[in-house]
matplotlib code that plots the C-alpha trace (Angstrom):
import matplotlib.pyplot as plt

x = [-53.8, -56.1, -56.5, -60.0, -60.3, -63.8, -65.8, -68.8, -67.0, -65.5, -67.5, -66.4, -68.9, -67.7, -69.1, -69.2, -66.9, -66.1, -65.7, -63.6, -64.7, -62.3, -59.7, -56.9, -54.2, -51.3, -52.8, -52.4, -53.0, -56.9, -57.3, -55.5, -57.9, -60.6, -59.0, -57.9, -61.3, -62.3, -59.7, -60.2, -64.2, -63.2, -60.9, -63.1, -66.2, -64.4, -65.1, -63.1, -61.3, -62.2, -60.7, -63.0, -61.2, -60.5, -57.9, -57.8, -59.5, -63.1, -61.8, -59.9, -63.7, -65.6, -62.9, -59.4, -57.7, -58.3, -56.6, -54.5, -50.9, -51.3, -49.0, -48.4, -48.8, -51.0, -48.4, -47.3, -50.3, -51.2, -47.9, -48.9, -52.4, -50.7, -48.6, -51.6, -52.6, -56.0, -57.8, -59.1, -58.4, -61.1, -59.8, -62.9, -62.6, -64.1, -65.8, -68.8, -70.7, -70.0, -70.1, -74.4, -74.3, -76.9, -76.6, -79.4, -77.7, -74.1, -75.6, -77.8, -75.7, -72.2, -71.8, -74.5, -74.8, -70.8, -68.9, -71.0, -70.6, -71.9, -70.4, -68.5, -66.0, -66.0, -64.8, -66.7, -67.4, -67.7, -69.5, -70.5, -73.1, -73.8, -72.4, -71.8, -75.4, -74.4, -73.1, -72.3, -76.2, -77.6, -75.6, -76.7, -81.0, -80.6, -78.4, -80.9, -83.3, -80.4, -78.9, -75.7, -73.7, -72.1, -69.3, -68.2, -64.9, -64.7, -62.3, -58.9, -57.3, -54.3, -53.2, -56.4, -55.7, -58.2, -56.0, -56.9, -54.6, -55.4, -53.6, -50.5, -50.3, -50.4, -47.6, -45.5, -45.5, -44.5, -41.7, -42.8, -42.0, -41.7, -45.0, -46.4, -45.4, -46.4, -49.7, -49.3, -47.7, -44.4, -42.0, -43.7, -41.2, -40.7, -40.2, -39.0, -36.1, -32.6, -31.6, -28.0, -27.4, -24.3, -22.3, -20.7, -21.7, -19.3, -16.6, -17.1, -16.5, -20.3, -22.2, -26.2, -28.6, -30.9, -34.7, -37.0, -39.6, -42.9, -46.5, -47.0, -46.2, -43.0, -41.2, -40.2, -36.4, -33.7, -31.4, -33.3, -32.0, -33.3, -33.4, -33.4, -34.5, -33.5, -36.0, -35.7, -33.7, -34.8, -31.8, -32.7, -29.3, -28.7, -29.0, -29.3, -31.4, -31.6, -35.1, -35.1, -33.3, -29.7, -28.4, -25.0, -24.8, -28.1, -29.5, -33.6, -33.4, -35.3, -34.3, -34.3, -30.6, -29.6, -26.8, -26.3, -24.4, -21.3, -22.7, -20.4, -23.0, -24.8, -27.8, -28.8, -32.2, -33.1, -36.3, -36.0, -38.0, -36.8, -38.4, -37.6, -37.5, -35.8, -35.4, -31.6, -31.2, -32.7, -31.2, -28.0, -26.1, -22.4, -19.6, -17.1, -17.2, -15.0, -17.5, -19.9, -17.8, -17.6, -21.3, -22.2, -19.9, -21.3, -24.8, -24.0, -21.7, -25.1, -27.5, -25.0, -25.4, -29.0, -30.0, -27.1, -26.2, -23.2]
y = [132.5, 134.0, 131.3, 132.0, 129.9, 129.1, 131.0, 130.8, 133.8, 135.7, 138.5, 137.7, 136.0, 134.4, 135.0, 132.7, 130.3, 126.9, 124.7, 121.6, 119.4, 117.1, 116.6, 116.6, 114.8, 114.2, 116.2, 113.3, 112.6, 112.1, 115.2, 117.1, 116.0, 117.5, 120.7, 121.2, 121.0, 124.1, 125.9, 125.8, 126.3, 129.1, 131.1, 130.0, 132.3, 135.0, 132.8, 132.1, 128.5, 127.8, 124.3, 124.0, 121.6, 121.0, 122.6, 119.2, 115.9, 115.2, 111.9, 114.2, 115.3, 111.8, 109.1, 110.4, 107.3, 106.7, 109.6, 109.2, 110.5, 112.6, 112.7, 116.4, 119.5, 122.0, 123.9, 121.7, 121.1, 124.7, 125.5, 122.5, 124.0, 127.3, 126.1, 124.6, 128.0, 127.6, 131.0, 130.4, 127.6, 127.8, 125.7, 124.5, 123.9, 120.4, 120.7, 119.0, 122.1, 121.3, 117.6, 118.5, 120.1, 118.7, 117.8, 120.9, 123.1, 122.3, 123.0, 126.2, 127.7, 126.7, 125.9, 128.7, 130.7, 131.1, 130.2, 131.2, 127.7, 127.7, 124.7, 121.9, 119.3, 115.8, 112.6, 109.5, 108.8, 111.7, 112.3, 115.0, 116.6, 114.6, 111.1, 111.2, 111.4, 113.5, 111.5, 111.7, 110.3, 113.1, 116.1, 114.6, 114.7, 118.0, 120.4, 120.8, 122.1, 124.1, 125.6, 124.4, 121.9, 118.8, 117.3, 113.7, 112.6, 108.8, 106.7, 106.1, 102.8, 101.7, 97.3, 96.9, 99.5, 102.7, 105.5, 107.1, 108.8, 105.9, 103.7, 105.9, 106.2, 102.4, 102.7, 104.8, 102.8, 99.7, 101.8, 101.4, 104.7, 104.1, 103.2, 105.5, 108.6, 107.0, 107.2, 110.8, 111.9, 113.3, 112.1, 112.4, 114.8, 115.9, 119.6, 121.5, 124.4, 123.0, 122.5, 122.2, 118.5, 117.1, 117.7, 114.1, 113.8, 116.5, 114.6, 111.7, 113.5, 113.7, 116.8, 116.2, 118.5, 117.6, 118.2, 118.2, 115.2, 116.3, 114.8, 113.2, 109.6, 108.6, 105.6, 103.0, 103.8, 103.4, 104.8, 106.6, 108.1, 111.7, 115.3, 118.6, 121.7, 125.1, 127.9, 130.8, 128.8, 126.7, 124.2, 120.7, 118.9, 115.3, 113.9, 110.5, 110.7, 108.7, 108.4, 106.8, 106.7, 106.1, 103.4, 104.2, 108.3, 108.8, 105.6, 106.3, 109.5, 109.8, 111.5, 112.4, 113.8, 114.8, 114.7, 116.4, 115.9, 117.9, 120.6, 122.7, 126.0, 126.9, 126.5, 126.5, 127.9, 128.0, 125.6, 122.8, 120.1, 116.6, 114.4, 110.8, 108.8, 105.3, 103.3, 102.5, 99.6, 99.3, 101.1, 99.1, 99.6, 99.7, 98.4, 101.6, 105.3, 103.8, 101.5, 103.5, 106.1, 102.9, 102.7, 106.1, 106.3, 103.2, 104.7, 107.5, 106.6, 103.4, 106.4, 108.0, 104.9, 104.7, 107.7, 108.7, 111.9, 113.0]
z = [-74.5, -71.3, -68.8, -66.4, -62.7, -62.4, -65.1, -63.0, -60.4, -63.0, -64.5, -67.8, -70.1, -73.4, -77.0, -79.8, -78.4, -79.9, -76.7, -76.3, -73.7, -71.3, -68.8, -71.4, -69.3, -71.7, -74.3, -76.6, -80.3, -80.0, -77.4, -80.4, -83.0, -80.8, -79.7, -83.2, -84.5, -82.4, -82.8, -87.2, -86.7, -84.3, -86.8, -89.5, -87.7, -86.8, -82.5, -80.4, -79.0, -75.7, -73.8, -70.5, -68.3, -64.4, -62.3, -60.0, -61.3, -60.5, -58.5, -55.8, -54.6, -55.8, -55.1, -53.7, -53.2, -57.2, -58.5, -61.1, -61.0, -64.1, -67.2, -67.1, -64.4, -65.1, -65.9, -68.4, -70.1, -70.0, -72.1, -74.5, -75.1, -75.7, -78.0, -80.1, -80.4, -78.1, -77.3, -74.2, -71.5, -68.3, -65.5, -63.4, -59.4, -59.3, -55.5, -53.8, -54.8, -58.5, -58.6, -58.3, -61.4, -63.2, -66.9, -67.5, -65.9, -67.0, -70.6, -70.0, -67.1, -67.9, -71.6, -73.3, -70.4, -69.7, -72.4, -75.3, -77.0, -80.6, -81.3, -79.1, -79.3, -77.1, -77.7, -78.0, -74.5, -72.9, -69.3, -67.4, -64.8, -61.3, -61.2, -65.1, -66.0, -68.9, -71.5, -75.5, -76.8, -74.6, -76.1, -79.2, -78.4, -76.9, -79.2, -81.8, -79.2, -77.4, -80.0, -80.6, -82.6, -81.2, -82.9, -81.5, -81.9, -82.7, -80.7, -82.3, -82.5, -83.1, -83.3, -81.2, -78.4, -78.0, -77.7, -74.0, -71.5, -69.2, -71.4, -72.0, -67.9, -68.1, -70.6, -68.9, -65.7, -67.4, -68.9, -72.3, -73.0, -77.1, -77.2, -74.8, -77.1, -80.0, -78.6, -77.5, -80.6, -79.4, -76.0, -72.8, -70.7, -67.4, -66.5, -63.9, -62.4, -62.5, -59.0, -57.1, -56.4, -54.8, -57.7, -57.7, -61.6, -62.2, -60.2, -62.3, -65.6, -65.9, -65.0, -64.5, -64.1, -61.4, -61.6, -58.5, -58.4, -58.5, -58.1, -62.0, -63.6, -64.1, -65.8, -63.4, -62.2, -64.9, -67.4, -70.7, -73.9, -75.1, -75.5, -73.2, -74.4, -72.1, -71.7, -74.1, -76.4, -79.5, -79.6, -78.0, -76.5, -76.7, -73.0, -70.5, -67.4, -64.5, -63.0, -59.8, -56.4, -57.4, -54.7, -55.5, -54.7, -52.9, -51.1, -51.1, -52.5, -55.6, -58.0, -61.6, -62.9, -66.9, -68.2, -71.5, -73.9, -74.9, -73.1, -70.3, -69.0, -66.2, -66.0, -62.3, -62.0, -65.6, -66.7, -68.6, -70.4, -70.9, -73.8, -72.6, -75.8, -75.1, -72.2, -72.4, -68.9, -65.5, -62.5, -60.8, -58.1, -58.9, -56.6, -56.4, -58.0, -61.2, -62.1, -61.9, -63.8, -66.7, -66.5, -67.1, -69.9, -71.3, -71.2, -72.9, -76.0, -76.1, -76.8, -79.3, -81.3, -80.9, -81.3, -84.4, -82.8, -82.3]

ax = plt.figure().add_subplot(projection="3d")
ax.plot(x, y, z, "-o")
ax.set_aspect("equal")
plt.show()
């Protein structure tokens, strides 16, 4: 996969692209649909799949106090989109410059002129150009004329809910984490570099593996059930993780520490991804080191049960 920063600087012109259209955060189960169907018609004409999506959101220029925290980094979803086998992902600059894009030149300029888009791929209410003027209907009036196809993704529902990222964020926050990545279509994970910590999990009998907290959603503090999987290696490991600020170790320090499973390596340094798939109990704070020892030990053989590995 080739990524490109702002197409519009780069002296590399597309060809017979199939463009998917979107911010992508989460890369859920309806974005999939969508980048999916450019990456078939792609391989189908011999063209090639392009995602074209921001390298900050628009609301950083438009509205920062309203940006979301997002689902994944960029890094993260760049290595999801990679893994769906897209071609091509261009990360726009979203600036003050390019909020006056107008919805002309967005298509002529950035879409034809750029990317080389014989077909592309939006969902149902998509928006772009200056203040949103851009919109779904107008694709639709113009891409006979243009010469392109649009395909529009319906919106998918599911017990009354349209699937959206903004709902899964909503989701997440409320810890419903089981429903949150049944709307994604697989665990919402945090990654990062395994860091040295304090090393007072290995004291207790419980080694963690501690990840630095970076700028994205997380669940609200707690205990959770689910799976780590190491880079390079294809095995995923049985693990509980405590999100939050830990008032028995670390008072205010937040935090998010693994402990996995029948597992005794080091992996200081090494990157790791960690599905969560089950909220097991709220945070506590514990009255002395034992209990706390008892509580950790509770968590785990809980998520043994649940999740029938052993």
């Amino acid at each position: 996969m080739k990524i490109i920063v702002d197409i519009q600087k780069n002296a590399e012109k597309l060809k017979n692209s199939y463009v998917a259209l979107g911010t992508f955060d989460g890369v859920h189960r309806g974005h999939r649909v969508l980048i999916n169907g450019a990456i078939e018609k792609a391989r189908k004409n011999n063209g090639i799949s392009v995602v074209y999506t921001f390298l900050n959101h628009p609301l950083s220029i438009i509205a920062p106090e309203r940006v979301p925290k997002m689902i994944n980094t960029l890094d993260e979803k760049l290595r999801l989109l990679e893994e769906m086998g897209v071609d091509y992902v261009v990360l726009q600059t979203f600036d003050e410059e390019y909020a006056k894009t107008t919805k002309d030149e967005f298509i002529d300029k950035i879409l034809l002129g750029y990317l080389g888009a014989k077909e592309i791929f939006v969902g149902f209410n998509y928006t772009f150009a200056e203040r949103g003027s851009g919109n779904v209907e107008y694709l639709r009036e113009v891409a006979p004329k243009k010469g392109f196809k649009l395909n529009e993704i319906p919106a998918i529902e599911h017990k009354g809910q349209i699937l959206s990222s903004t709902l899964i964020r909503k989701l997440i926050l409320e810890g419903k984490v089981e429903e949150a990545n049944m709307y994604l279509g697989r665990p919402f994970f945090i990654s990062g570099e395994v860091e040295h910590g304090k090393k007072l999990g290995r004291v207790l009998g419980f080694p963690t593996a501690n990840l630095k907290v970076v700028n994205k959603v997380y669940p609200p503090f707690g205990i959770f059930g689910g799976t780590v999987s190491i880079e390079g290696e294809d095995e995923k490991y049985n693990a509980v993780v405590n999100i939050g600020r830990n008032p028995t170790l670390k008072p205010g320090e937040l935090s998010v520490e693994v402990h996995i499973l029948d597992f005794n390596r080091d992996i200081y340094g090494k990157k790791i991804d960690v599905s969560i798939e089950r909220h097991l109990r709220d945070e506590k704070k514990f009255n002395s080191m034992e209990e706390l020892r008892q509580g950790i030990k509770n968590d785990v053989e809980n998520w043994r049960k649940i999740s029938n590995r052993k």
